[in-house]
C-alpha positions as CSV (number, residue, x, y, z in Angstrom):
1,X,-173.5,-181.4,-3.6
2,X,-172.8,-185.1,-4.9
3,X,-174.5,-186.3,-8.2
4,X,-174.6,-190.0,-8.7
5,X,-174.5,-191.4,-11.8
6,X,-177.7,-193.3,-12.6
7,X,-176.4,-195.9,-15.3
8,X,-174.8,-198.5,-14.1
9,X,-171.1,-198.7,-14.4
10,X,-169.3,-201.5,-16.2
11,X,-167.6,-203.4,-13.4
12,X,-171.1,-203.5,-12.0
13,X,-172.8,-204.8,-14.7
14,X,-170.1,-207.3,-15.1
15,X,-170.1,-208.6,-11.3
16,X,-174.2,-208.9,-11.3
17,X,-173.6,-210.7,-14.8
18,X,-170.3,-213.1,-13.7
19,X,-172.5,-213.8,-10.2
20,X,-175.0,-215.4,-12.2
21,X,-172.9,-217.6,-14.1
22,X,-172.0,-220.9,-12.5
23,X,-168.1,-222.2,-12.3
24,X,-168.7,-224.9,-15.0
25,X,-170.3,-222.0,-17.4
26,X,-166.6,-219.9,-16.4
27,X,-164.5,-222.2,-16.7
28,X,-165.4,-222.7,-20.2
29,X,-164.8,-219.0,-21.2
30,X,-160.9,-219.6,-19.7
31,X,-160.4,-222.4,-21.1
32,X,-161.5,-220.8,-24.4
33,X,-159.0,-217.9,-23.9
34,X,-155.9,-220.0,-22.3
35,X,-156.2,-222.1,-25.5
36,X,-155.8,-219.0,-27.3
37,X,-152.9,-217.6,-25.6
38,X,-151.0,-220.9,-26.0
39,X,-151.5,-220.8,-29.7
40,X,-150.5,-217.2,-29.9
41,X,-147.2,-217.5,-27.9
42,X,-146.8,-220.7,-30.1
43,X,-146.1,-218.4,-33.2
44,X,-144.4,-215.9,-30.8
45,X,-142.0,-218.6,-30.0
46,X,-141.4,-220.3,-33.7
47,X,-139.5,-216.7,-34.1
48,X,-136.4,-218.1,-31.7
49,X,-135.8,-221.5,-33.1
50,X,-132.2,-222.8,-32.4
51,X,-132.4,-220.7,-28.8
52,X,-133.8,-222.0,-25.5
53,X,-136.7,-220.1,-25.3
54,X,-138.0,-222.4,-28.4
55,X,-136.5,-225.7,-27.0
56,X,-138.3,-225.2,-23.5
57,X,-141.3,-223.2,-24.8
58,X,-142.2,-225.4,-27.8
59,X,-143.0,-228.3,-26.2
60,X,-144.5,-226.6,-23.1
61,X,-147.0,-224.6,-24.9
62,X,-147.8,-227.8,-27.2
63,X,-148.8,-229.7,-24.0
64,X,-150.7,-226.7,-22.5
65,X,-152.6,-226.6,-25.1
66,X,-153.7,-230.1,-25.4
67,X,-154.2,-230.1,-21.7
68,X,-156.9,-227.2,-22.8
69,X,-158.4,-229.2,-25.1
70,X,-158.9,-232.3,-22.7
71,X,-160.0,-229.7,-19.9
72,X,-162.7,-228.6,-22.6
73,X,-164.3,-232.3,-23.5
74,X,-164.3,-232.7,-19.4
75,X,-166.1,-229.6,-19.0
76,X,-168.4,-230.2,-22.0
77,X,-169.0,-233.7,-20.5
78,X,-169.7,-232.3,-16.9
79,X,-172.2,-229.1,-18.6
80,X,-173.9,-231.8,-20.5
81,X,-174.5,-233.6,-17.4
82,X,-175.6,-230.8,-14.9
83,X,-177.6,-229.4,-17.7
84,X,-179.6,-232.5,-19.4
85,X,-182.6,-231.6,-18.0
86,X,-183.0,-228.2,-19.7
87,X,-180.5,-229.1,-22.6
88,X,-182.4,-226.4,-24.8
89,X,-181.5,-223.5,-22.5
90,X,-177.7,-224.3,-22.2
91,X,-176.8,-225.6,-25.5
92,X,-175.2,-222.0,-25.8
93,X,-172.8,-222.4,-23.5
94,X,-172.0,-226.6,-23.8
95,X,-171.2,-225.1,-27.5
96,X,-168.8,-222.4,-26.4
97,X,-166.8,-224.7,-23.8
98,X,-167.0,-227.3,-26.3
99,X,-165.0,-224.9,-29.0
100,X,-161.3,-225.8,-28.1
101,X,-162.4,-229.7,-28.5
102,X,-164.3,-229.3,-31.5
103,X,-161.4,-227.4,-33.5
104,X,-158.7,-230.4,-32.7
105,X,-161.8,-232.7,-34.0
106,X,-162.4,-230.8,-37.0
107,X,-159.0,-230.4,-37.9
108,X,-157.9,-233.8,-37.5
109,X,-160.7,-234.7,-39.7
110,X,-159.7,-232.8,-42.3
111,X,-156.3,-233.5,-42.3
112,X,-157.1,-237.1,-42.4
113,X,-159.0,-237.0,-45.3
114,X,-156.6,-235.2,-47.6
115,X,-155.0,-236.9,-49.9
116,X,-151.6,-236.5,-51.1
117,X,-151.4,-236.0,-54.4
């Protein structure tokens, strides 16, 4: 006798969820989480200064993560687009792709308007 399980499992749930999302909406939850990663094995990699690993990784991960960050105002730009018609609906998501963007602008505000004293 076989008893199926009448809740749905989670790999359903997230496939029926993930095929209603389109790749513009996606991409801007990987970009959110490749951003960061790149910060996170930025600290990793301060621990090995004067080695390889930081004289290769430093600068790599510093230009992947910008590279995220321009990735994120082109896929804010192109949601914005796709989406002005019904702007109120999908300001959830041109917000959360917009995240890696908006931290670099906020930050460089601030650090801008510091003064030395």
């Amino acid at each position: 006798m076989i008893i199926y399980n009448c809740y749905p499992t989670f790999d359903i749930t997230l496939s029926i969820v993930l095929r209603n999302i389109n790749w513009t909406k996606k991409s801007g939850i990987l970009i959110i989480v490749f951003c960061l990663i790149t910060m996170l094995l930025a600290q990793i990699v301060k621990e090995y200064r004067g080695t390889w690993i930081y004289r290769y990784g430093a600068p790599t991960l510093l230009f992947a993560f910008y590279g995220g960050v321009f990735l994120s105002f082109i896929n804010t730009t192109f949601l914005f687009i796709k989406h002005k018609s019904n702007l109120k609906d999908n300001l959830i998501w041109i917000f959360l792709s917009a995240i890696p963007f908006l931290y670099i602008g906020i930050m460089m505000t601030i650090a801008m308007t510091r003064t030395i004293d």
